[in-house]
N, C-alpha and C positions, 0 to 999 in steps of 0.2 A: 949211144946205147951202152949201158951198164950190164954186164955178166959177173954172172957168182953162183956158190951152191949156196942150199941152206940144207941144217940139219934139223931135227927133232925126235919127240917121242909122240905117238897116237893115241897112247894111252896103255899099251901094250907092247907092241913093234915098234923098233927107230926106224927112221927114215931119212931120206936127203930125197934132192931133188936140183935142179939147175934151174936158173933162175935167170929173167933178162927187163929192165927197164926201159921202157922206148917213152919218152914223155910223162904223161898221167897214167901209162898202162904198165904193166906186171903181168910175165906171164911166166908159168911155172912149169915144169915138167919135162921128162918123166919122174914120174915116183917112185923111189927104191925103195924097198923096205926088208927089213928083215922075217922070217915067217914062222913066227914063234907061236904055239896054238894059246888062241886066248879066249876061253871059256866068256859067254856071254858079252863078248865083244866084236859083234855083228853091225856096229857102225866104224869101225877103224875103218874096215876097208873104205866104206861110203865119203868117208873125209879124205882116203888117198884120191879117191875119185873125182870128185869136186874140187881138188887143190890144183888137182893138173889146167892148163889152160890158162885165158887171159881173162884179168881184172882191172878196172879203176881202183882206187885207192883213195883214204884220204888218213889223215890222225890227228885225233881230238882230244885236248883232257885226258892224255896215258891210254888212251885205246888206239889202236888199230885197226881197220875196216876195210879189207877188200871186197868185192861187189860187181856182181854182174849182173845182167837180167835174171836169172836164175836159180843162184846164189850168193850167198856172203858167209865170209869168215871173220870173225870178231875175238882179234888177240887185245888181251887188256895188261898193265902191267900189274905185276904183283904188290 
C-alpha cells in the first residue's frame, strides 16, 4: 500500500486530503479545506464530497479518470 497527501484548489477553497493505493483502487479522504465564502459556488463543497472515498482508476491520453458506481472525476493535463 502506497500513502501520501494531495493538495489543490476547488475552484475557490484549497484543500488536501490523504490519500492510499491498494492495487487498482485509490481512496481519498478526509477533505480539509479552507472556508473562505465563495459566492455562487455551490458545487465546491459537492466535489469535497465526492472526492472522499474509494475509486478505480485508469489514464489515457493526458487524462485521468477515477470512477465509481456513482461518480467520476476527470483530471486532464493542461
Amino acid at each position: 500500500m502506497k500513502e501520501g497527501t494531495i493538495t489543490g484548489n476547488g475552484g475557490c477553497n484549497g484543500y488536501n486530503a490523504t490519500y492510499s493505493v491498494t492495487g487498482d483502487k485509490v481512496a481519498f479522504g478526509p477533505v480539509m479545506s479552507t472556508k473562505m465564502y465563495c459566492p455562487a459556488n455551490n458545487w465546491e463543497s459537492a466535489y469535497f464530497k465526492v472526492l472522499e472515498g474509494e475509486f478505480s482508476w485508469r489514464m489515457e491520453k493526458g487524462t485521468l479518470t477515477f470512477y465509481r458506481q456513482n461518480a467520476s472525476l476527470v483530471f486532464m493535463k493542461p
